[in-house]
N, C-alpha and C positions, 0 to 999 in steps of 0.2 A: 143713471148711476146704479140703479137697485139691478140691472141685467149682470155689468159688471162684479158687483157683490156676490151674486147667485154662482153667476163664473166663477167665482175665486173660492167661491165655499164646496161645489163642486168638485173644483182642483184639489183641495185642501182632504176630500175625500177620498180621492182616485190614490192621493200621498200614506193617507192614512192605511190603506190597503194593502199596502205594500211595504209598512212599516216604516215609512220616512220620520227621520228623527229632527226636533227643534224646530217647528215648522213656524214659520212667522209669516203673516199678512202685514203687508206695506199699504196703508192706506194715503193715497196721493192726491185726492179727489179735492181739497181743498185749495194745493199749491197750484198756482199759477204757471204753465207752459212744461208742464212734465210728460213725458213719453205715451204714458198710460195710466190708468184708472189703480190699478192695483199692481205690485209683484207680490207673489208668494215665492217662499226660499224657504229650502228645506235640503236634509243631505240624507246619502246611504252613506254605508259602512265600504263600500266595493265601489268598482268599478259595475262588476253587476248587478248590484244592488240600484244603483245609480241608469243603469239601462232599464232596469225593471220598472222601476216609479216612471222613467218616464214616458215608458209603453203603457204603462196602465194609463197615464193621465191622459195621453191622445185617445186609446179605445173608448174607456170609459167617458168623455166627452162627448166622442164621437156617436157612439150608440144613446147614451141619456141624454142631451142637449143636441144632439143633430150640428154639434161646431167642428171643425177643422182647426187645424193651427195655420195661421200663417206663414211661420219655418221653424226650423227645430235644427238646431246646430251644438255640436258636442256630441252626437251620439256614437261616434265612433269611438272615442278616447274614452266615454264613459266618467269624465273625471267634473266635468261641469256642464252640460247640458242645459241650453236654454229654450224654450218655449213658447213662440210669441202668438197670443189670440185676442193683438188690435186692444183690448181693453185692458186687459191681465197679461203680467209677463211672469212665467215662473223660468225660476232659476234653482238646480236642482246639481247639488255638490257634495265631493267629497270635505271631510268635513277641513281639512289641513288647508282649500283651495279657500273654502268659505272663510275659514276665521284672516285668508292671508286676504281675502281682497273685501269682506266686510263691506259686500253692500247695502245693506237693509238701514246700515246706519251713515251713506253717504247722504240720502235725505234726511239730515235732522229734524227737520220740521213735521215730519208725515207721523202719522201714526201707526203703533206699530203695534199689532195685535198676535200673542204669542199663544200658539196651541198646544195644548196637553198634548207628550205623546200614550202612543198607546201599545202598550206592551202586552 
């Protein structure tokens, strides 16, 4: 569980970089039969903004942790890009796609750790 954590704090940094706003850690690691260990969710302002973060998060993974994604879907539209690396899912949105489909709160039970942004 602590690889997974390191992952998502990681992620959480690669967003910070790039200026991702409302960044929330989903922590799942208690509930029974869930996809994965953590999502991080977080939004830009654009569509480019939104490409941005989530080039940084692949590079920057890629070079400091030596991980790869599993697949990365959305990048084209730019408007909700997802991120999958087996432990950690991040989910990286415009913020109008976010509040309409309000993931982080379809696990009620998870814990949900919210990060300062940083301006």
């Amino acid at each position: 569980m602590k690889e997974g954590k390191s992952l998502a704090n990681s992620i959480v940094a690669a967003c910070q970089d790039k200026k991702a706003r409302n960044i929330v850690i989903v922590d799942m690691t208690e509930l029974p039969g869930t996809i994965c260990q953590y999502f991080v969710i977080c939004e830009g302002n654009t569509p480019t903004q939104v490409g941005a973060i989530s080039d940084e998060i692949v590079d920057s993974l890629k070079k400091k942790k030596k991980e790869r994604p599993i697949s990365i879907d959305g990048l084209r539209e730019g408007r909700w890009v997802g991120i999958d690396y087996g432990t950690v899912i991040v989910h990286v949105f415009l913020p109008e796609l976010r509040e309409f489909y309000n993931i982080e709160h379809l696990w009620a039970d998870a814990k949900l750790e919210s990060i300062p942004d940083i301006d």
